[in-house]
C-alpha positions in Angstrom: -87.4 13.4 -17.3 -86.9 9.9 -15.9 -83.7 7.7 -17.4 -86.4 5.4 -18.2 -88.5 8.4 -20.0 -85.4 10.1 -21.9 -84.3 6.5 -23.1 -88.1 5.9 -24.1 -87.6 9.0 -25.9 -84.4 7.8 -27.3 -85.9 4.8 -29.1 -89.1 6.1 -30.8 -86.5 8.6 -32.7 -84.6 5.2 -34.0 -87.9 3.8 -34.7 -87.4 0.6 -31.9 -89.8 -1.0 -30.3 -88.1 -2.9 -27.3 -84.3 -2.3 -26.4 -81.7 -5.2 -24.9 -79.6 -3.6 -21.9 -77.2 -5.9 -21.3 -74.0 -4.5 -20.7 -73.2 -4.3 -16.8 -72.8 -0.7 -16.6 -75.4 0.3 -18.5 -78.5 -2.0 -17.0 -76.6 -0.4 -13.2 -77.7 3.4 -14.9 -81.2 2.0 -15.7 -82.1 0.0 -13.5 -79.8 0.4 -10.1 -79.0 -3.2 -10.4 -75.3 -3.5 -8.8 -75.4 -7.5 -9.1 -73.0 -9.5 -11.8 -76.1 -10.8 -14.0 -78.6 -8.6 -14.6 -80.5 -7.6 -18.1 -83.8 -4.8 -19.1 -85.3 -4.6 -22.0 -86.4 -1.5 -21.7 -89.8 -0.4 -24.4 -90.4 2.7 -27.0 -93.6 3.6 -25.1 -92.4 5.3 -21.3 -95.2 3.2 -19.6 -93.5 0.0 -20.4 -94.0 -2.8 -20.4 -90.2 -2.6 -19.4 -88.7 -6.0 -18.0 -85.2 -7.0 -16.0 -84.4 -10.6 -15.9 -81.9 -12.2 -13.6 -81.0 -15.3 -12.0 -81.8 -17.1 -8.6 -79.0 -15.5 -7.1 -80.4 -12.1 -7.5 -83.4 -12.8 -6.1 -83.8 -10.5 -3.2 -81.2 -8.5 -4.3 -83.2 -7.5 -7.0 -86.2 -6.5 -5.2 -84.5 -4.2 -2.9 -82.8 -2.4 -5.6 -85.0 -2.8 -8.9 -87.4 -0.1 -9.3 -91.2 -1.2 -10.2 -91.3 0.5 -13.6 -89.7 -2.8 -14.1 -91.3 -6.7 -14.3 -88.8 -8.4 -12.4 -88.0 -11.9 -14.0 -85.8 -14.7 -12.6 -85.2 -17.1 -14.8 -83.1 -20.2 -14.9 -81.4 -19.8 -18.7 -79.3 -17.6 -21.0 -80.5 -13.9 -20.3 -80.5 -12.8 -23.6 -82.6 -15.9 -24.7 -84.9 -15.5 -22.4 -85.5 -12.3 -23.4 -86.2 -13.1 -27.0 -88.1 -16.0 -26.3 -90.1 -14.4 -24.1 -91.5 -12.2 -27.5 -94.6 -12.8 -29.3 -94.7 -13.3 -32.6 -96.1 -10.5 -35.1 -99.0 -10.6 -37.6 -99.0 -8.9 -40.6 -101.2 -6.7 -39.7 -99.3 -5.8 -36.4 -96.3 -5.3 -38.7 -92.5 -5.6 -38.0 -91.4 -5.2 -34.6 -87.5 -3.8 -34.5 -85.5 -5.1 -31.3 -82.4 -2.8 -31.0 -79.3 -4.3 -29.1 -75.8 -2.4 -28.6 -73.9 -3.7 -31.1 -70.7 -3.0 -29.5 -71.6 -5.7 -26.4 -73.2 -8.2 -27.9 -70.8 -10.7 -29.7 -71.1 -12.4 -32.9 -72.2 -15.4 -31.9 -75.0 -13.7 -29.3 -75.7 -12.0 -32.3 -76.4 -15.3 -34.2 -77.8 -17.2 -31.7 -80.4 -14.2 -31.4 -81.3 -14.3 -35.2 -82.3 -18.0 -34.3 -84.7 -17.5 -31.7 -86.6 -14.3 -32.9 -90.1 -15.1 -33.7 -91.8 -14.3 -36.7 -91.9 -10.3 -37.4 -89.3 -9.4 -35.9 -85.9 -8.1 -36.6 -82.7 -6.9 -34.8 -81.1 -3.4 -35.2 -78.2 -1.9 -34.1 -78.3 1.0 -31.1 -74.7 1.3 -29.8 -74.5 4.2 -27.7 -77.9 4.8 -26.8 -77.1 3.9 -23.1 -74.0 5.4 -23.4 -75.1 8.4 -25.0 -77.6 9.4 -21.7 -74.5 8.3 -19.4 -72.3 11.0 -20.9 -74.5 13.8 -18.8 -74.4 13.5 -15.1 -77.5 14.2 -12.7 -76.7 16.1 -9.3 -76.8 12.8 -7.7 -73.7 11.2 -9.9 -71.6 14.3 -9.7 -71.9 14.6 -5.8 -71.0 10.7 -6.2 -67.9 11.4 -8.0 -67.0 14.2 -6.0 -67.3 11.7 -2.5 -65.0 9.3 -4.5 -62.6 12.2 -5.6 -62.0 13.6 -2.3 -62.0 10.2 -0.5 -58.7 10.1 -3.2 -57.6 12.9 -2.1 -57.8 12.5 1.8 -56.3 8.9 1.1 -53.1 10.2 -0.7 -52.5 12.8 1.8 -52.3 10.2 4.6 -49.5 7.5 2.5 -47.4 11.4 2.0 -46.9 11.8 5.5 -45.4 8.7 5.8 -43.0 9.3 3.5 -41.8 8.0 -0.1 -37.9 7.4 -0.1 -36.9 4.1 0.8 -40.2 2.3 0.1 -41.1 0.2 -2.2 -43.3 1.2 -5.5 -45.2 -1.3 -4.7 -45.6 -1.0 -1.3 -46.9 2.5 -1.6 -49.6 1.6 -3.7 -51.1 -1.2 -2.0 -50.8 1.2 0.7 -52.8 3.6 -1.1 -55.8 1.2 -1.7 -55.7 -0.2 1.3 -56.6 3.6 3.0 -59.0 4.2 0.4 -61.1 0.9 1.2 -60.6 1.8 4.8 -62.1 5.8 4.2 -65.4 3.9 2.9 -64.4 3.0 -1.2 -65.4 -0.3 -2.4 -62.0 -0.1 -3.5 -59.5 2.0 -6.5 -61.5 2.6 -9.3 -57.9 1.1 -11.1 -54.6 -0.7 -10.5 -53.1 2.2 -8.9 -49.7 3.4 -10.5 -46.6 4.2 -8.3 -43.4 4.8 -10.8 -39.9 6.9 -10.3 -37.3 7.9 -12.4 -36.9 5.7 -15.5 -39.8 3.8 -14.4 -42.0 7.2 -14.6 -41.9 7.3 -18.7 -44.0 4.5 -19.1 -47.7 6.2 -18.9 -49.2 2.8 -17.4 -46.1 1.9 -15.2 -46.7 -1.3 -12.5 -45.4 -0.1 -9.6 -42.5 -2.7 -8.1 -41.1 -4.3 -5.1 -37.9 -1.7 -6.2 -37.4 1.5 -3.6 -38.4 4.6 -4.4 -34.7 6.7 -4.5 -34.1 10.2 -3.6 -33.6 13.2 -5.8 -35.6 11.6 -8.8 -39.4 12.3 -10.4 -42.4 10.1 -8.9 -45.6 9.2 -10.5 -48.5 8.6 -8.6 -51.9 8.0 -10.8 -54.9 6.5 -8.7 -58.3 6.9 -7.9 -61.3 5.6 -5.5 -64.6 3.7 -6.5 -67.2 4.9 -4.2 -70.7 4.7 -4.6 -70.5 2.9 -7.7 -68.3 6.2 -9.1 -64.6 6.1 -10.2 -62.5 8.8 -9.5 -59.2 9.7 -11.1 -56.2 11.8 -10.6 -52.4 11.8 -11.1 -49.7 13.8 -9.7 -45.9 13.8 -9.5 -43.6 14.9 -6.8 -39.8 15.3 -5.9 -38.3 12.9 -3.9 -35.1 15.6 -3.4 -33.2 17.5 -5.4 -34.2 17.4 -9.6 -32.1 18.6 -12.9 -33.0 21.6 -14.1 -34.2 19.4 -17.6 -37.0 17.6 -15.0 -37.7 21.2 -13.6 -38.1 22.8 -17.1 -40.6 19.4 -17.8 -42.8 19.4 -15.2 -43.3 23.4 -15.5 -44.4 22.8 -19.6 -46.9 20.0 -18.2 -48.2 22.1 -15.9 -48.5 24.8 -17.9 -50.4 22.6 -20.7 -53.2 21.0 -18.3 -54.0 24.1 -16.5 -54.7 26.0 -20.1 -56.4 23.3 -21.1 -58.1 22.8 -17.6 -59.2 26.8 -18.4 -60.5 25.9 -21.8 -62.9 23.4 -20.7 -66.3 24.2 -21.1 -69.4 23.6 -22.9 -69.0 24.1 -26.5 -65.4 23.0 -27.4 -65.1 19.2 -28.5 -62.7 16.8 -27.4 -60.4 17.3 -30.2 -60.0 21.4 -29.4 -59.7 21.1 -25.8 -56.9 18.6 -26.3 -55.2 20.7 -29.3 -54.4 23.8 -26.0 -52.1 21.2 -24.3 -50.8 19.5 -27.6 -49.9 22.8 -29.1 -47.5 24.0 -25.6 -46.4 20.6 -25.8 -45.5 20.4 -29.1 -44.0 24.3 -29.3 -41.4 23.2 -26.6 -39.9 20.4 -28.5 -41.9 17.4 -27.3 -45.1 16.6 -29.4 -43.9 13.1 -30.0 -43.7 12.5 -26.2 -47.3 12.9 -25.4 -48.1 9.9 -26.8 -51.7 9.4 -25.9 -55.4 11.6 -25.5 -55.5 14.4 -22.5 -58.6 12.7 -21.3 -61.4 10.8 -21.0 -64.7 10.9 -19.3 -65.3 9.5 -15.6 -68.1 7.7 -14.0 -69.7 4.4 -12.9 -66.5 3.6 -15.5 -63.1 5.8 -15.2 -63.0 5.2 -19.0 -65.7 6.6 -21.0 -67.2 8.8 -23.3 -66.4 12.1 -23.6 -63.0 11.7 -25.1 -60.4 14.4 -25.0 -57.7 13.7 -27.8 -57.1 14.0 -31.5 -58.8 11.1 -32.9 -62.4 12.3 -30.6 -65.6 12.4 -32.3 -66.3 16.0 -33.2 -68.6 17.0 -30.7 -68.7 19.5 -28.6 -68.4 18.9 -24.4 -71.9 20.2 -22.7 -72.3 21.0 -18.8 -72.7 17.7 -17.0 -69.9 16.1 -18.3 -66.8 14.7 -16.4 -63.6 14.8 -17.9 -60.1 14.2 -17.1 -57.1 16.9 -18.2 -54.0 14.6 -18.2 -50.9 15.8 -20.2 -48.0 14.0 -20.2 -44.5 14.2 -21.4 -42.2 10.7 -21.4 -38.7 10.8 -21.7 -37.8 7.1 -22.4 -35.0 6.0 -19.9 -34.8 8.9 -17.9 -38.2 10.3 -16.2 -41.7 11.0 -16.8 -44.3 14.0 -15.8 -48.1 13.1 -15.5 -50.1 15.9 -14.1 -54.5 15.1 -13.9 -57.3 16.4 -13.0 -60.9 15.3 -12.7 -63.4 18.4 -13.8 -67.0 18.6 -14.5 -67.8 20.9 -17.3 -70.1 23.7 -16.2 -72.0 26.0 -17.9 -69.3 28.7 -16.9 -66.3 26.8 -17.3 -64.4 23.2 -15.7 -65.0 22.8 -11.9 -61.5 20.6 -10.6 -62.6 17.9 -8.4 -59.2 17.5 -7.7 -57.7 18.8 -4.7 -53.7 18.4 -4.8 -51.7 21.5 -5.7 -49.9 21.4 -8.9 -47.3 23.0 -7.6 -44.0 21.3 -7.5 -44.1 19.7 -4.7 -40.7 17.5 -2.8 -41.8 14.6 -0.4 -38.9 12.1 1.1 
């Protein structure tokens, strides 16, 4: 079935009529629309009428990327008002007509002004997630999407390794980073990239600085390409020389953790269960209360979305499709910090890695 059909499908269970896509991400997975202003309201009934609106702009970008299951619209207003205004009115005999919108886009005051200009008949209900929800399960075409953007990553860190860490600048090494993803084809990182040693590694979203990377201390690197319209993600953490035996003993638990709970990924487990098999190692060696945050998230035309891996996770179960990151982390405040990711889609036999780095220990000056 067509995104168009299974989102169709989608509505006539809620009992909506007509749908507001408005939210950048999700009118890109319906309609292909890669532009900044771009809205569908997408009907119950798979044969449409389904309509994208957009401005001048647009216009010709539009119809080279809109499919025609779609009206295409420009218009010289407010998206959203020209999409309610465009509605007619409904009889009694025609009954109410129910509008859905996702209620966790659209702002209060879109909300209100919304309320003004629906006709007569018609009234506004809330479908949060039921974009979302479709985006959760990736089609052969996204996952070979996310895999280009993984290993364009990986091919990218490789090259900034060889050249070296000691001496350079945090900083440095991560706009180095981006600038030989963007030249290997990706529209550019899918996030601020993070570069962090030694003290600067316990802080799970570290800016890298203009300060040199030392020898003999723990380094950070967490980044990822956007390529195709498809995030990446990945993290690893190297020696820059000689470590304690404490940073040994660290970076051995965390490795342990994410490749058990890399193993226990699979359709069936939720969120909450996959990331309880890292928490538990964690929290048997002594550090529960320094893996501060989930063990994952889901990855796609966004590197943060649904599935989530962590304790707070809706209670439902991963399916094959989904893309997931397994991230444990342990942060020692003022003295180091071990991150080790991967990027897996869940298959019906198990996690696939999509990321290509060894996990080993590994020391580069």
């Amino acid at each position: 079935m067509t995104r168009v059909g299974s989102l169709a499908a989608e509505l006539r269970e809620r009992g909506v009529d007509l749908l507001l896509i408005a939210a950048p991400f999700d009118v890109r997975y319906m309609t292909d629309f890669t532009g900044s202003n771009g809205l569908a309201v997408l009907a119950a009934q798979e044969s449409g009428p389904h309509r994208f609106l957009t401005d001048f702009r647009y216009d010709t970008q539009s119809a080279e990327q809109v499919p025609d299951v779609f009206t295409r619209e420009i218009v010289a207003v407010d998206l959203l008002e020209a999409a309610v205004r465009a509605l007619e009115p409904r009889s009694e005999e025609a009954g109410v007509g129910r509008l859905g919108f996702d209620d966790s886009i659209v702002t209060v005051k879109q909300h209100a002004r919304l309320l003004e200009l629906l006709p007569a008949g018609w009234e506004l209900i809330e479908c949060g997630g039921a974009v979302a929800g479709l985006r959760e399960v990736k089609d052969d075409s996204e996952l070979a999407r996310i895999r280009a953007a993984a290993e364009l990553a990986d091919v990218a860190l490789r090259e900034v390794l060889e050249q070296g860490l000691v001496g350079r600048t945090e900083r440095e090494v991560a706009i180095e980073l981006e600038l030989r993803m963007r030249r290997l084809g990706a529209e550019g990182p899918s996030f601020p990239s993070i570069v962090a040693a030694g003290p600067h590694s316990a802080l799970p979203h570290a800016e890298p600085r203009a300060v040199e990377i030392p020898k003999d201390t723990l380094l950070t690197i967490d980044w990822g390409a956007l390529h195709d319209g498809y995030c990446s993600d990945c993290t690893r953490t190297f020696a820059t020389g000689s470590l304690t035996e404490d940073e040994r003993d660290i970076y051995e638990l965390v490795r342990r953790a994410q490749e058990e709970a890399l193993a226990a990924v699979r359709p069936g487990p939720s969120g909450r269960e996959i990331d309880a098999v890292a928490r538990g190692i964690i929290e048997q060696a002594g550090h529960g209360e320094h893996f501060g945050h989930g063990l994952g998230h889901g990855v796609g035309l966004e590197v943060h979305e649904a599935p989530r891996l962590s304790r707070t996770a809706p209670q439902k179960a991963l399916c094959a499709g989904n893309v997931v990151t397994v991230e444990p982390g342990v942060y020692l405040p003022g003295r180091f910090g071990v991150r080790i990711e991967d990027l897996a889609i869940v298959r019906e036999d198990g996690g696939e890695s999509l990321s290509g780095l060894s996990k080993q220990l590994t020391e580069i000056q």
